[in-house]
N, C-alpha and C positions, 0 to 999 in steps of 0.2 A: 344251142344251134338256132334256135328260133325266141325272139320276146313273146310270141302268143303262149298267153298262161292254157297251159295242159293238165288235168288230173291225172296223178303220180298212177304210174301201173295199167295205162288206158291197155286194154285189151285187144289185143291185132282186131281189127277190121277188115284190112285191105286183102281177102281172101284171093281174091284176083290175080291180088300183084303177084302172092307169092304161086299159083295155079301157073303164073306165067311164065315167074322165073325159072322153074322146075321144069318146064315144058321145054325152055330154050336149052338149058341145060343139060335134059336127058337127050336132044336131037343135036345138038353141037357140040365139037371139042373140044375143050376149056382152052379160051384163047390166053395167050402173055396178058399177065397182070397191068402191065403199064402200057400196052399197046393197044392204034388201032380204035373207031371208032365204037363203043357200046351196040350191040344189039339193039333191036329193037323193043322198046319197052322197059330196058332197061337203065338203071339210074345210076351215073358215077358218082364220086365223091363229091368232082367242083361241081355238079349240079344240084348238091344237097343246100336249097334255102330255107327249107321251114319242117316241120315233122312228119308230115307225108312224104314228102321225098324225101329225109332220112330214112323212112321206114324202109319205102320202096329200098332205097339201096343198101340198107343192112339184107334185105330181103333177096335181093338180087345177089346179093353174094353169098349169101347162106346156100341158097340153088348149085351156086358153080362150084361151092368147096364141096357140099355134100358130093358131087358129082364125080370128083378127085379117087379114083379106085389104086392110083399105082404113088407106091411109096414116096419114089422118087421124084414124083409132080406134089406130093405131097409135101415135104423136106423141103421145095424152091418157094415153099408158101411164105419161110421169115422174114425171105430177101424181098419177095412178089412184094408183100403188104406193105413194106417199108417206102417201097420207091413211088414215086411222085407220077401219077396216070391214073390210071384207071381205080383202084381202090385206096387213091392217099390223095389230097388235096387242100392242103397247107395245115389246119387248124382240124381237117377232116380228115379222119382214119379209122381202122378196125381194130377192135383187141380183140385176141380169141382167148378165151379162160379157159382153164381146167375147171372140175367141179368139187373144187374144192378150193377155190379163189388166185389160186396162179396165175398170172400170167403169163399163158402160154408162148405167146407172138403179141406184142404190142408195135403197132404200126409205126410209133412217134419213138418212142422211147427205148432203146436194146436194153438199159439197165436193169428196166419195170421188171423184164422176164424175170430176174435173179429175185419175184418179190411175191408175198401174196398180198392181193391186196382186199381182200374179203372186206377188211374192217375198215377202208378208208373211208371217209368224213368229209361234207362241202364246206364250205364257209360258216353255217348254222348247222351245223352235229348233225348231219343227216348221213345216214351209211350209206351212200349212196349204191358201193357195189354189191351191199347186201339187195336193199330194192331193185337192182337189178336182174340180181339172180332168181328173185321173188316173183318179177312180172315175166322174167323168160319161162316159168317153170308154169304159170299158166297160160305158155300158150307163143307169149310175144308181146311185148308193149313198151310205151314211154314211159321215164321217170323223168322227172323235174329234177335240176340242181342247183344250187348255185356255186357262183366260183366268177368275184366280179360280173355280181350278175346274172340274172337269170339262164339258164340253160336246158337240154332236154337232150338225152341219150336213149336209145332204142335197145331191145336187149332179146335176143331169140336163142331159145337151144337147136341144137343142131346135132345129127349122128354123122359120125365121121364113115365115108364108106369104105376106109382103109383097116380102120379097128373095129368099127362096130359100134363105139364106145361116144357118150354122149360130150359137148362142150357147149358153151357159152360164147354168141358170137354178139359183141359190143358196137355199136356205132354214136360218135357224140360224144363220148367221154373223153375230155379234154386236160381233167386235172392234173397240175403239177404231180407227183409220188415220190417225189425227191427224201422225203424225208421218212420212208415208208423204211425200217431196215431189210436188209436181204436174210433170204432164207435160206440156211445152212442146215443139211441132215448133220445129224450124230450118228457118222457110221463106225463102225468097227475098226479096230483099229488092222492093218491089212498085215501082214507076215513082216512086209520088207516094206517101209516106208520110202514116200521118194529122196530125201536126204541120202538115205542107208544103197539108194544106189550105188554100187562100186564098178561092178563088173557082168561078165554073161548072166549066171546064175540069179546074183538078186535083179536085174532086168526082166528075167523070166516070171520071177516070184508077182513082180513086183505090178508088170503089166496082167497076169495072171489072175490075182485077186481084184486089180481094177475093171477086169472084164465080167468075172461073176459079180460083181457088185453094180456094175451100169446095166448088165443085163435084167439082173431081180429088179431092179429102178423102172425099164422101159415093161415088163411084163407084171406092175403092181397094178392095183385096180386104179384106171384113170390114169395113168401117170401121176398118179398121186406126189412119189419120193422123187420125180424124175429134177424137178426145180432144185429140190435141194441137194440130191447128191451132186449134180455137175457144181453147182456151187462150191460144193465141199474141193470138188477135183481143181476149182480154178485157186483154191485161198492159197497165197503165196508164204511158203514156212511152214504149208500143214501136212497133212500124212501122203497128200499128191502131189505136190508142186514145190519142188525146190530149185529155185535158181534156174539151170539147164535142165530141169528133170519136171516133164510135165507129159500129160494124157491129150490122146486125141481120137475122134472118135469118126467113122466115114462109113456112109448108109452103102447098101450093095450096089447100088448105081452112082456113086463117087461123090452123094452129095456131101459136104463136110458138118457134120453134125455138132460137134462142139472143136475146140482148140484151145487149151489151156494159158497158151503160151498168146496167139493168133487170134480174139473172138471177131475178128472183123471178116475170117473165112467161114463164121457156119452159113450157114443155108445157100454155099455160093456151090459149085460144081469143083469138084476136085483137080486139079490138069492134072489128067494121068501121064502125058505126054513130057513134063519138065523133066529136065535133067541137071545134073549137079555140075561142077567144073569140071569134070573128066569125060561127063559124056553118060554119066550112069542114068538111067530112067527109074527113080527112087521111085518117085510115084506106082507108081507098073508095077515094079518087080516087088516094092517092101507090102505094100495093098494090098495090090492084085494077087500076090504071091501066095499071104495071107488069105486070101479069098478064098484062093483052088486049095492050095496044100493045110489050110486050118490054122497053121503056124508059119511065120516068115522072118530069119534074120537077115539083115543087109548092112554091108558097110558100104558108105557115100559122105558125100560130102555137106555140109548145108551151116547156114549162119549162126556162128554160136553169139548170143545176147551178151556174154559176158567178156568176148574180145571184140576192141575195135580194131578195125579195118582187114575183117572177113569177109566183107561182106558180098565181094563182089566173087570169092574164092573157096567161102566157106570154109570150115572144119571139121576134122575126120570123126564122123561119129557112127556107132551101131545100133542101126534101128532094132527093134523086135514088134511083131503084132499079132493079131489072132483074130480069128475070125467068132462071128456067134451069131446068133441065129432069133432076130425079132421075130417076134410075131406077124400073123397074118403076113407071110411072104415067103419066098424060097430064095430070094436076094441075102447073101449073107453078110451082115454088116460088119466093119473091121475095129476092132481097138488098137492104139500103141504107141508106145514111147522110145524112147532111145538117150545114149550114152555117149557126150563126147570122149574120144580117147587119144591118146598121144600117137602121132605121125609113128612112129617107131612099130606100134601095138596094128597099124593098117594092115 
């Protein structure tokens, strides 16, 4: 971010900045991430030129996320961080870690999430996001990198006011992680794999055991398995994802948490309002339904991947979903998948 050479690990100073950002934060509503001019005092992305003002605006955002008490504001954070405004500006962006080197939201990059990157390296074998986690944990500070070039990332913990639960909020780090592999739990294997889909029964089985198993994932310490089990649910061929047969996942206020099938819908707001070619309101009824009654079958119509020219008409499939119950909230979030079936079987 800046060529002024910085000792690695500088130790937050700017007690002010963050006095300040905390103050706007506890007195104002957390504004759209990409909207709308900054507060007073506070620093965006494109105004980040040298380490101070990265500081300031890692700082300034640590304020507004802590500040985040409802799930649901919390969940729109993938999509907030990503977009071009207030917290993204071009070269300039946020990674929020797990503590345990995930990638929980990386601002640049959707792939990284699938990564840990604990042990990535600059151009001269420096761990970089180890020393960052090193200078967040006393306190807040810079670390030096290179990566063509000199560079400098800011690094602060932060308690989430939704979980309670601590993370790591990045600014400056700009490294490629392309070649970082992703991170797949070794989960169990589940009763009814997605292949072994056939009919009602293993659809039950099947979304059934995927729902105790993302549940134990969102309620491990930190989120610790949460990277790798969705992972697991996206690998195309393995015990969740075959062909037409994938998992999806939707927080009690509609945000779309994962999509198997879909990842360009998580952290977007679900339309509970669409309907399929007949008029059926899938969203609503197979979710929502879910929501109220715990469990929800639906037949509807919707795009099968493996015929062309449904698209505009879809094909008859039966959903199943189920509700369950995160933490810190009384919002019940949904699992569920579904089974194309033959016109006849409608």
């Amino acid at each position: 971010m800046t060529d002024r050479p910085i000792a690695r690990r500088t130790i937050l100073k700017a007690a002010g900045v963050a006095t300040l950002g905390i103050g706007l934060a506890a007195c104002q509503p957390i504004q759209p991430v990409s909207d709308g001019p900054a507060p007073m005092g506070e620093v965006t992305a494109a105004q980040v030129t040298d380490a101070e003002s990265l500081e300031a605006f890692v700082l300034g955002a640590k304020a507004r996320i802590e500040a985040i008490t409802d799930m649901n504001e919390g969940a729109k954070l993938r999509e907030g961080l990503k977009t071009e405004g207030y917290w993204k500006s071009g070269s300039t962006f946020l990674i929020i870690f797990l503590m345990n080197g995930d990638a929980f939201i990386h601002g640049n990059d959707r792939e990284a999430e699938s990564k840990n990157l604990f042990a990535v390296e600059d151009e001269r074998g420096t761990r970089v996001v180890e020393e960052l986690f090193a200078a967040a944990a006393e306190g807040g500070g810079i670390v030096e990198y290179y990566d063509e070039g000199l560079k400098t990332a800011y690094a602060v913990e932060y308690i989430s006011g939704i979980t309670g639960r601590r993370f790591v909020l990045v600014g400056g780090l700009s490294k490629d992680v392309s070649d970082v592999p992703i991170t797949i739990a070794d989960l169990p294997k589940p009763p009814v794999t997605a292949s072994e889909v056939v009919d009602r029964e293993t659809l039950i089985a099947f979304v059934e055991a995927a729902a105790e198993t993302y549940q134990q994932a969102v309620l491990s310490e930190g989120y610790s398995a949460l990277t790798g089990v969705r992972n697991a649910f996206r690998v195309e061929g393995g015990d969740w994802k075959a062909g037409s047969i994938y998992l999806y996942v939707v927080s009690g206020g509609g945000v779309t948490l994962f999509h198997g099938s879909e990842p360009y819908r998580e952290g977007q707001i679900t339309d509970m309002t669409r309907t399929d070619s007949k008029g059926v309101r899938f969203a609503e009824e197979l979710i929502g339904g879910a929501r109220r009654e715990g469990r929800k079958f639906l037949r509807y119509h919707y795009d099968n991947p493996a015929i062309q020219g449904d698209e505009e008409t879809g094909s008859p499939k039966l959903g199943y979903a189920v509700s369950f119950d995160p933490p810190n909230t009384d919002q019940k979030g949904v699992i569920g998948s579904g089974i194309y079936i033959d016109t006849e079987d409608e």
